[in-house]
N, C-alpha and C positions, 0 to 999 in steps of 0.2 A: 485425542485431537487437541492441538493447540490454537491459541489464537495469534493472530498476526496484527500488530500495528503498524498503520502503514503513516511516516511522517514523512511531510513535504520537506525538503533540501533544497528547493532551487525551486522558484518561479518567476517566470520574465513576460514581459507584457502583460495583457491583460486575459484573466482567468475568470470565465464566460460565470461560472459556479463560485467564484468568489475563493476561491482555494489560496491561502497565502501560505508563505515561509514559517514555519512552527505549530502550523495546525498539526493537529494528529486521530487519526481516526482509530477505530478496533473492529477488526474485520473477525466477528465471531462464524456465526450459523445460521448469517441472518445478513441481505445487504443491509450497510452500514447508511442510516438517514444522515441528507443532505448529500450526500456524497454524488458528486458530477456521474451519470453513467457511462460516459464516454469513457472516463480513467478508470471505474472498475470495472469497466468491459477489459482493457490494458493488465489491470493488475490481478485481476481476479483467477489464470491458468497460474503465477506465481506464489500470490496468495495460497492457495489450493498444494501445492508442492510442499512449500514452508507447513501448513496446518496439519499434513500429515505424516511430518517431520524428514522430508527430502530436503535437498543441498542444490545448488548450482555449481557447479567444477571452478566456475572461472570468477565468484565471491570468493574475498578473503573470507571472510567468516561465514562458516554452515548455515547461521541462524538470521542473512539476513538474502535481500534483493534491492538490485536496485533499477526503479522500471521509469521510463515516462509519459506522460499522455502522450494521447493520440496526434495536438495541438501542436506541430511544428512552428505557427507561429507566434505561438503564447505556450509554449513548455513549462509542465508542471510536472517536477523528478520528485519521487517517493523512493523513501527508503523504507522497507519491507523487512518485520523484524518481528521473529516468532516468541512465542512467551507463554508460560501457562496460564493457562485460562483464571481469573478471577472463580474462587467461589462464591455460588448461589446460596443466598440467605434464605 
């Protein structure tokens, strides 16, 4: 299983969770603290794709997604990007 980083690209208006341009989370086996549930309720069927190493057709690149909140009018775009996991010390 891989893990998926999911990094904001784009936020406009104002973001209820504080979510800005360059955060980035790591979406292991575990919801990810702090993180809005509204956008990993969004990201989280993608997430889930990418961690058990599926693709979307219409990504240029297999290894990544690109999702937005829920928040039409304060949009918060993630880009969704698989990676192996960190080892455990």
């Amino acid at each position: 299983m891989y893990d998926v980083t999911a990094r904001i690209i784009s936020q406009k208006g104002t973001c209820e969770a504080g979510h800005k341009t360059g955060d980035e989370i790591v979406i292991g086996q575990h919801t990810p603290a702090g993180m809005c549930s509204w956008a990993f309720g969004a990201l989280f069927p993608f997430a889930q794709v990418l961690q058990f190493g599926g693709s979307f057709p219409w990504e240029a690149d297999g290894d990544t997604a690109i999702v937005a909140c829920p928040d039409a009018a304060n949009p918060v775009v993630f880009e969704l990007r698989r990676h192996q996991p960190r080892p455990e010390n």
